[in-house]
N, C-alpha and C positions, 0 to 999 in steps of 0.2 A: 352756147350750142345746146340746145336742150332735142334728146333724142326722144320719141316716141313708140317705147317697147313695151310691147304686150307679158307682163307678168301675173304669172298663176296665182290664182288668190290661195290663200293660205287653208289647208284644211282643216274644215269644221270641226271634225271630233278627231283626237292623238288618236293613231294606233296603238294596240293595244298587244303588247308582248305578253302578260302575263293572262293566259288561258288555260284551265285547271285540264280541256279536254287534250294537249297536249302530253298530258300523264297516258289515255289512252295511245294517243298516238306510239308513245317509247315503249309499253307494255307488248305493241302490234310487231314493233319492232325489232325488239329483243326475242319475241318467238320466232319469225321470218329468220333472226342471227343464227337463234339455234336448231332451225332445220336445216340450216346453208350448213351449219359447221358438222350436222349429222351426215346430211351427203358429201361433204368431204371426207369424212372418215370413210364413207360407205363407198366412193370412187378411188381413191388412193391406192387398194391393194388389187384395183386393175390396173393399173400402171406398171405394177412389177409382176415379171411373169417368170417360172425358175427353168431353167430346162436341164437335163440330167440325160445323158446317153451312156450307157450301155457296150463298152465294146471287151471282144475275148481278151486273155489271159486279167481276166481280172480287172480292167481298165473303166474307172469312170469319171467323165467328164461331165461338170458343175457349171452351168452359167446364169446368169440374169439378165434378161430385156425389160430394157424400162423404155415403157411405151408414154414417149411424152406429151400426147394429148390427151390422154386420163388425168397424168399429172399434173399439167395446166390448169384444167378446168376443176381440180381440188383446190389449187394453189388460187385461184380465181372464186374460188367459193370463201375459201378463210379471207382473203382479203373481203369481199361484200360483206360478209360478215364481221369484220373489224370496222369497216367504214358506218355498219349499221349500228355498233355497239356505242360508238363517238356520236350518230347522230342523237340515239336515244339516251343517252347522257345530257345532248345539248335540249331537247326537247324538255326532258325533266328540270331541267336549272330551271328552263324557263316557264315551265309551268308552275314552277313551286315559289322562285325568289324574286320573280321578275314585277315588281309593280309599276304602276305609272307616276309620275312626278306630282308634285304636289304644285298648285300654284302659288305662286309668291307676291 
């Protein structure tokens, strides 16, 4: 039983993992990290809001509202920015170690 299936010829030239412009690419990266992690800092302490009232015979009362869509969107920043810090890591290996096979 011989079947007659169409297979993709094989590609002409390897891909090539190791690209030096890669190095730009983690450099791009790593500044986008650390603007994400500056606006986390720079959002966070709208998230806590303190309130203090005021009442006779001397009486005051202390609370905190934590407003949780400030806090999300910090907490949401540091994550991008962790996921960006692992990409540009993974970019740099591959820019710097990655060479192509040798043939044999």
């Amino acid at each position: 039983m011989a079947t007659d299936e169409l297979v993709a010829p094989p590609p002409t030239e390897p891909g090539r993992l190791h690209k030096p412009v890669r190095a730009f690419v983690a450099a791009g990266e790593l500044v986008v990290a650390a603007v994400a992690v500056w606006f986390a800092f720079d959002v966070w302490p709208l998230g806590v809001a303190k309130i203090v009232e005021h009442y006779p015979n001397d009486i005051t009362l202390e609370s905190t509202r934590w407003v949780g869509s400030w806090m999300a969107l910090a907490i949401l920043l540091g994550t991008v920015a962790a996921l960006l810090v692992v990409d540009a890591l993974r970019q740099a290996i591959l820019a710097v170690r990655a060479r192509p096979r040798r043939e044999r």
